[in-house]
Structure formats: structure tokens, C-alpha cells
N, CA, C and O atoms as a printed pandas DataFrame, in Angstrom:
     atom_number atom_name residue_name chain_id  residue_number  x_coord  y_coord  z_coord
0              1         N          UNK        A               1   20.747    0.650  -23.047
1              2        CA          UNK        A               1   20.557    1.571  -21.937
2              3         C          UNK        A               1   19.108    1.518  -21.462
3              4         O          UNK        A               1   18.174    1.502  -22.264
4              5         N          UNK        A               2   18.922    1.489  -19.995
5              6        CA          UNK        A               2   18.005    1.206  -19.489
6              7         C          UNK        A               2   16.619    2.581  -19.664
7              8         O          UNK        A               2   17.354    3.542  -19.434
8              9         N          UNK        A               3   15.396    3.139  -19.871
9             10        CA          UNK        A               3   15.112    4.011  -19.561
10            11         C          UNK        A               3   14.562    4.642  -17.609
11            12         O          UNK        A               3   14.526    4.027  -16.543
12            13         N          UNK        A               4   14.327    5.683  -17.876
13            14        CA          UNK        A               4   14.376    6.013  -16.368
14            15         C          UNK        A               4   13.110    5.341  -15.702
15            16         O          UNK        A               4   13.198    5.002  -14.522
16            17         N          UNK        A               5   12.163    5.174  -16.265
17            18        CA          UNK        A               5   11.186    4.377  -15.873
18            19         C          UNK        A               5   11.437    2.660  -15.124
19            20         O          UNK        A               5   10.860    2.004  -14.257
20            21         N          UNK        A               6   12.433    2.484  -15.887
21            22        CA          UNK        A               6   12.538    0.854  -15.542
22            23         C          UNK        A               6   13.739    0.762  -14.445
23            24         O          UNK        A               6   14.017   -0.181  -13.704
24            25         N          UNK        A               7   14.514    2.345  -14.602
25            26        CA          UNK        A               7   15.354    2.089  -13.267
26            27         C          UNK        A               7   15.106    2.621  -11.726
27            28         O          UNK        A               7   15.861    2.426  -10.774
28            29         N          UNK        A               8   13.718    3.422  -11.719
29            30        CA          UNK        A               8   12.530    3.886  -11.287
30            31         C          UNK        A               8   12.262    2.435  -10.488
31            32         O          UNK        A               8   12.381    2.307   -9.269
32            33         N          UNK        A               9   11.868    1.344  -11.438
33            34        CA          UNK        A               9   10.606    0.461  -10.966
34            35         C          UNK        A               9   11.770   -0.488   -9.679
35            36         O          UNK        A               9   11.525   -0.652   -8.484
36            37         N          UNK        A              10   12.984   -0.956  -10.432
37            38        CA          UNK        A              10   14.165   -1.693   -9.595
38            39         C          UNK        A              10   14.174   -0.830   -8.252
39            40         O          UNK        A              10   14.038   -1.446   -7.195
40            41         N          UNK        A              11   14.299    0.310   -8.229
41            42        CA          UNK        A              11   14.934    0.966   -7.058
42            43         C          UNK        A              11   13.602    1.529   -6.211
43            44         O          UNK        A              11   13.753    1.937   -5.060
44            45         N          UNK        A              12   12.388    1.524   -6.809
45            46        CA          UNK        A              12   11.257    2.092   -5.796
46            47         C          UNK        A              12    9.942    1.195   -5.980
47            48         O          UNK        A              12    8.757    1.484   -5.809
48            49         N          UNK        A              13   10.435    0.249   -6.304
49            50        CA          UNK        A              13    9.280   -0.649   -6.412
50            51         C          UNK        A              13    8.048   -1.032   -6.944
51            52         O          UNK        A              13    7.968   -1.197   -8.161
52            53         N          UNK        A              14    6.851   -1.240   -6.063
53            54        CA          UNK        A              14    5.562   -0.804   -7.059
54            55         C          UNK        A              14    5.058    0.077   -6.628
55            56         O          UNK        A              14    3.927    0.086   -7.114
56            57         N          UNK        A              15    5.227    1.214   -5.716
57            58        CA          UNK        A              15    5.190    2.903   -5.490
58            59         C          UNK        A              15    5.109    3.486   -7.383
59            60         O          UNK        A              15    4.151    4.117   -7.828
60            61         N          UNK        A              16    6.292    3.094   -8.187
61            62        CA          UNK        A              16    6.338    3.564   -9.501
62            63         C          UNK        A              16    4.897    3.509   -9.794
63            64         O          UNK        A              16    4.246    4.550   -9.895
64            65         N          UNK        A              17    4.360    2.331   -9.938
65            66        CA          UNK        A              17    3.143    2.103  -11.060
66            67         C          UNK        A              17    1.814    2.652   -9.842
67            68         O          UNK        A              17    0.749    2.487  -10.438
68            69         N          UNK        A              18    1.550    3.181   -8.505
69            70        CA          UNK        A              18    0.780    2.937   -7.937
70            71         C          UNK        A              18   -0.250    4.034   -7.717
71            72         O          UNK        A              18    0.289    5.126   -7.541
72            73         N          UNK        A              19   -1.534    4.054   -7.677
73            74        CA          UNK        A              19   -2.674    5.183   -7.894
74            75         C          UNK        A              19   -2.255    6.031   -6.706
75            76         O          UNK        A              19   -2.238    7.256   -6.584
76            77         N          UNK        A              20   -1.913    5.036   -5.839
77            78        CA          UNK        A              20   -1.966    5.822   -4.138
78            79         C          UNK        A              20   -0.914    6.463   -3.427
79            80         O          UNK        A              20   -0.760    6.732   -2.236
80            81         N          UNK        A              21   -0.010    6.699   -4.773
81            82        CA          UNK        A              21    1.467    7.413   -4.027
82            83         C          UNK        A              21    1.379    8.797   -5.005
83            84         O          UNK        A              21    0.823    9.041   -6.076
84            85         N          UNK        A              22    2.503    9.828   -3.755
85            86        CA          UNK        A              22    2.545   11.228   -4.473
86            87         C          UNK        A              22    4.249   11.261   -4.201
87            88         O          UNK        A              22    4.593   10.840   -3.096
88            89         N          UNK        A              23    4.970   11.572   -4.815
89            90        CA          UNK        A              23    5.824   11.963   -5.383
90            91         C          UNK        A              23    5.993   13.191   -4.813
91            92         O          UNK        A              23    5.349   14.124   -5.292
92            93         N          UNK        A              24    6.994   13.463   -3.550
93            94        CA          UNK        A              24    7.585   14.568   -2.929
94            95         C          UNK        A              24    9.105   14.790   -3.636
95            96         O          UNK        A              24    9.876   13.833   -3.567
96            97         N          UNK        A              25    9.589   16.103   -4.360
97            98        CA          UNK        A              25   10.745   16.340   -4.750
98            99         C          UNK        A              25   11.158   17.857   -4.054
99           100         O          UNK        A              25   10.540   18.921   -4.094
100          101         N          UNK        A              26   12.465   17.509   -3.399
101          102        CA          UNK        A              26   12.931   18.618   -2.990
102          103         C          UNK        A              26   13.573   19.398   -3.494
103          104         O          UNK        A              26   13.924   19.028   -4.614
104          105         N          UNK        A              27   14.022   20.612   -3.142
105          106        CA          UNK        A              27   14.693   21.528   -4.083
106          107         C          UNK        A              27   16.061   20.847   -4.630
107          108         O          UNK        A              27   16.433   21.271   -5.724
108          109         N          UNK        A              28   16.735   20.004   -4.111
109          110        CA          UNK        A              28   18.031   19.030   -4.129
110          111         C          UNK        A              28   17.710   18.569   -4.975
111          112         O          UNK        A              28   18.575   18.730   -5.836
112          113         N          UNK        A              29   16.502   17.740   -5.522
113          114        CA          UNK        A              29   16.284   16.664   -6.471
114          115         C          UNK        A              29   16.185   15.708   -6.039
115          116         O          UNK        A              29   15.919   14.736   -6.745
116          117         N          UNK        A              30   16.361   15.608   -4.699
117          118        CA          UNK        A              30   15.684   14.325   -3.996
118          119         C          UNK        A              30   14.251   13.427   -4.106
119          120         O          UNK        A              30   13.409   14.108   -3.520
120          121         N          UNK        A              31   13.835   12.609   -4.437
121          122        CA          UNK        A              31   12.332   12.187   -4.634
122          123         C          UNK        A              31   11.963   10.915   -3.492
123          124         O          UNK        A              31   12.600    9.889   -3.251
124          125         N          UNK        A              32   10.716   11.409   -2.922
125          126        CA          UNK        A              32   10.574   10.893   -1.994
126          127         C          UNK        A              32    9.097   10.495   -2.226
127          128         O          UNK        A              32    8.329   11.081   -2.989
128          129         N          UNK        A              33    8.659    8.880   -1.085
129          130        CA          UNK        A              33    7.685    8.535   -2.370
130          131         C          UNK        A              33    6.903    8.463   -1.243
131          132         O          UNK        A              33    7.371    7.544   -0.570
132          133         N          UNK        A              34    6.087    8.882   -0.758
133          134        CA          UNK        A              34    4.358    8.918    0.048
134          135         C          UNK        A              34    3.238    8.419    0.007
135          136         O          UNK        A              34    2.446    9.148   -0.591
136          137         N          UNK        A              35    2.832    7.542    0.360
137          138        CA          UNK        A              35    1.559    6.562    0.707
138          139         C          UNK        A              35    0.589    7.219    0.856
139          140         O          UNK        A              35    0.713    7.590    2.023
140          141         N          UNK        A              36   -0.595    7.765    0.370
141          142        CA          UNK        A              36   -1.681    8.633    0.598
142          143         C          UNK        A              36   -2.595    7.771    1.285
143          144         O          UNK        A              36   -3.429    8.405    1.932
144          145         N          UNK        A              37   -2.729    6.212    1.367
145          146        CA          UNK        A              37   -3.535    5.102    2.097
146          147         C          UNK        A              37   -2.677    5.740    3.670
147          148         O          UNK        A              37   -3.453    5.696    4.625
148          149         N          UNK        A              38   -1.617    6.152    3.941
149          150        CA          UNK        A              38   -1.345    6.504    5.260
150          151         C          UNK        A              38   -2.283    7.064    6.057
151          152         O          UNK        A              38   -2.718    6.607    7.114
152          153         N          UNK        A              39   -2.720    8.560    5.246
153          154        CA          UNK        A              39   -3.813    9.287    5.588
154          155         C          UNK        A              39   -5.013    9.165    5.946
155          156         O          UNK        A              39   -5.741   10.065    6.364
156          157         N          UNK        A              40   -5.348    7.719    5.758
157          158        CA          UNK        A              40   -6.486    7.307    6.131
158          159         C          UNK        A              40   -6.737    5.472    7.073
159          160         O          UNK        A              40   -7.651    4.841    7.603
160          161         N          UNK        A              41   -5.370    5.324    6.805
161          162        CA          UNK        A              41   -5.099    3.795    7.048
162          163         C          UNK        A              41   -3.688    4.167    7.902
163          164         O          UNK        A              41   -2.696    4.642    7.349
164          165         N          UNK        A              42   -3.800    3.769    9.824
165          166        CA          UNK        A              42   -2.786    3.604   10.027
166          167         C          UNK        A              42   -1.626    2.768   10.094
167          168         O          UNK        A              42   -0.552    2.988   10.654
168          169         N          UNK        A              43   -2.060    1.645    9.349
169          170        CA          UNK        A              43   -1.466    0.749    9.189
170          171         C          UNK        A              43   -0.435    0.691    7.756
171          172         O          UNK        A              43    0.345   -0.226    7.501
172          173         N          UNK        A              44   -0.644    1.805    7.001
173          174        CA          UNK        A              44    0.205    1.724    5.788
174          175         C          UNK        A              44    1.059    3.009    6.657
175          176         O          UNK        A              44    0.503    3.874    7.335
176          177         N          UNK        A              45    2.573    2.868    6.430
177          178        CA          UNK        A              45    3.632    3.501    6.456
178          179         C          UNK        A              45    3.436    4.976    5.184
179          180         O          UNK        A              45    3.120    4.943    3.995
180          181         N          UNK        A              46    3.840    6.329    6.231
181          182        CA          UNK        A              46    3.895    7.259    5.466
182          183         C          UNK        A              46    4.392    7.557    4.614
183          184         O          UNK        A              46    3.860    8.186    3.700
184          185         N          UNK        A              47    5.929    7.089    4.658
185          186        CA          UNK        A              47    6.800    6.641    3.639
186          187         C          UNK        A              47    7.779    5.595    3.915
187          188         O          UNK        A              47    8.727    5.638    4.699
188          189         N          UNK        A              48    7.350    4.523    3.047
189          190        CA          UNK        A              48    7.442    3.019    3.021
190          191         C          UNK        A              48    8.956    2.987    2.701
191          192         O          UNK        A              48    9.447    3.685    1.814
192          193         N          UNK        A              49    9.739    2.048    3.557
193          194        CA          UNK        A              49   11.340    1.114    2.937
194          195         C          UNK        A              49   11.251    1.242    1.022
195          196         O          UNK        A              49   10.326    1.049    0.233
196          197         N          UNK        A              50   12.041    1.468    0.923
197          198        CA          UNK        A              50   11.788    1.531   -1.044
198          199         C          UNK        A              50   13.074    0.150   -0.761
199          200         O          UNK        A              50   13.923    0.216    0.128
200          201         N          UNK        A              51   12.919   -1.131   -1.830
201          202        CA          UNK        A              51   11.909   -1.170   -2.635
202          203         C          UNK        A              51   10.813   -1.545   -2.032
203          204         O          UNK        A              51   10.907   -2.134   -0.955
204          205         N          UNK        A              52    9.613   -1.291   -2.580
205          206        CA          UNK        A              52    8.600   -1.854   -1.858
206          207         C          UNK        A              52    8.151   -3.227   -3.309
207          208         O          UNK        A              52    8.037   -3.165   -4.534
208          209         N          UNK        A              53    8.028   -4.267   -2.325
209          210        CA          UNK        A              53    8.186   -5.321   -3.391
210          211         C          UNK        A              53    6.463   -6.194   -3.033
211          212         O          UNK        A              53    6.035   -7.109   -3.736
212          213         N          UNK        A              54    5.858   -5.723   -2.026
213          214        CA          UNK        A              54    4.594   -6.574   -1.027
214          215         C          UNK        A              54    3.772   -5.357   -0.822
215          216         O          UNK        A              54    4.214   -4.432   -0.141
216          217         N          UNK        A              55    2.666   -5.309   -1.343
217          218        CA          UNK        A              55    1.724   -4.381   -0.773
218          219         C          UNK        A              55    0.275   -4.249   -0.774
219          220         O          UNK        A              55   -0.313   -3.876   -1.789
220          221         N          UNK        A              56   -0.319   -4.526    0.282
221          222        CA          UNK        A              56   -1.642   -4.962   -0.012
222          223         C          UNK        A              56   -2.722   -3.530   -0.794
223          224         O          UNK        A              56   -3.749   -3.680   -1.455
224          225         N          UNK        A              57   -1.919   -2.005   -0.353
225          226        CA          UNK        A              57   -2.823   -1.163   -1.106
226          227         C          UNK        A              57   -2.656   -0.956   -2.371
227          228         O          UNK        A              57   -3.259   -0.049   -2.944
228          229         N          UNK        A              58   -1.814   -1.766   -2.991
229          230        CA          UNK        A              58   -1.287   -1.009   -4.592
230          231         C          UNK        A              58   -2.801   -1.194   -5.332
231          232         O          UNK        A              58   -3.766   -1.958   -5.345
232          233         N          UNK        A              59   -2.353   -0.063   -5.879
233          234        CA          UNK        A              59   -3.430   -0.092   -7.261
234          235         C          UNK        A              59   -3.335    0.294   -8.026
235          236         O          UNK        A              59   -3.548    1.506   -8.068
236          237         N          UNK        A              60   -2.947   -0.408   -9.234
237          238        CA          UNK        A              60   -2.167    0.627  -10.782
238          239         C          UNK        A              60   -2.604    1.421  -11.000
239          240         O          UNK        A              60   -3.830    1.505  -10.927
240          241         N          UNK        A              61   -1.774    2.500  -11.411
241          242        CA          UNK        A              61   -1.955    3.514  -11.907
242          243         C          UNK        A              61   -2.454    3.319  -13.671
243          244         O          UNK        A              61   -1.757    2.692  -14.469
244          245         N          UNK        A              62   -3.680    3.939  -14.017
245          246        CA          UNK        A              62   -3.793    3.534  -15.298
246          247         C          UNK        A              62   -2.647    4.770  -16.280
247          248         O          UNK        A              62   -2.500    4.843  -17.500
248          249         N          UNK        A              63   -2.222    5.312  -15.564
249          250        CA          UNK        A              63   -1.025    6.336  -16.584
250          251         C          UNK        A              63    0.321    5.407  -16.561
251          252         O          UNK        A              63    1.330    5.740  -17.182
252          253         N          UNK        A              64    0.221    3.958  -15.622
253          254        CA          UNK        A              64    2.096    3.595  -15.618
254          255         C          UNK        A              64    1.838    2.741  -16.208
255          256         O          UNK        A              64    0.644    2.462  -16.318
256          257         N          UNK        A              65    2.542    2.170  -16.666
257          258        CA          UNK        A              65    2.843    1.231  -17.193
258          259         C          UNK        A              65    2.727    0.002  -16.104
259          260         O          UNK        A              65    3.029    0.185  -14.925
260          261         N          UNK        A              66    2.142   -1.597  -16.727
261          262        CA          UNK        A              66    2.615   -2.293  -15.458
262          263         C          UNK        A              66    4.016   -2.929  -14.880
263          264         O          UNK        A              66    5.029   -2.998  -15.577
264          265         N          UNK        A              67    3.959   -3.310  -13.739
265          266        CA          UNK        A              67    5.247   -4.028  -13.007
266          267         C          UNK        A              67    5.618   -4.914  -13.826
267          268         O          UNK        A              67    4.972   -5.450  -14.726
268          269         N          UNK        A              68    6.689   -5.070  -13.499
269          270        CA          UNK        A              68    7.720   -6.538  -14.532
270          271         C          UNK        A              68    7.033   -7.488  -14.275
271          272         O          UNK        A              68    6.544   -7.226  -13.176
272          273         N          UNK        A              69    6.679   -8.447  -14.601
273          274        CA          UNK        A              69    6.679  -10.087  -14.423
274          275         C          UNK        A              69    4.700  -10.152  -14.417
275          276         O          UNK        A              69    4.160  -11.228  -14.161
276          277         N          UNK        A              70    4.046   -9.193  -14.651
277          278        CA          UNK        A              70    2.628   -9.410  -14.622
278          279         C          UNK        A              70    1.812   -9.427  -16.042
279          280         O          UNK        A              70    0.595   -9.611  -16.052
């Protein structure tokens, strides 16, 4: 069985591991994933196509773990 982290990373990309995203959850339980580079960069999407698989602002998060294959 997979943990939620790794079925996290398949379905939202590198948003999971990234310094520059915040994590919007609605009262539903919906989670919605936000680009904080938006806020200052109009060129990054406020909230990006998930998965996001290409991104020139990522920057690991030193709390995630890293992406598959690095």
C-alpha cells in the first residue's frame, strides 16, 4: 500500500515537495494547491494544471521529501 505522500506526488506533482506552494483546504476536504511565485511573478499561474511535471520556480521544500527519479 502506497503512503499518502507518494499518492500526493503522482497526482499533484512537484507542488508536493515545493517551498513556493500553500495548500488551500476547504471545508469539503478539497485541497487546492497555490503558487505564491504568482504573487509576485505574472507569469507563474495562480493555480497551476496538477500534475505539474515542468517548473521553472520549484524549490524543495527542505521538510519534503524529494521527487521520484532525483
Amino acid at each position: 500500500m502506497k503512503d499518502d505522500r507518494t499518492e500526493d506526488r503522482a497526482r499533484v506533482g512537484l507542488c508536493v515537495g515545493c517551498a513556493n506552494v500553500h495548500v488551500v483546504e476547504n471545508r469539503r476536504g478539497s485541497r487546492f494547491y497555490r503558487c505564491r511565485l504568482a504573487d509576485v511573478d505574472p507569469t507563474f499561474l495562480r493555480y497551476p494544471p496538477l500534475p505539474v511535471i515542468s517548473c521553472r520556480g520549484f524549490t524543495p521544500n527542505s521538510a519534503a521529501s524529494p521527487p521520484e527519479g532525483t
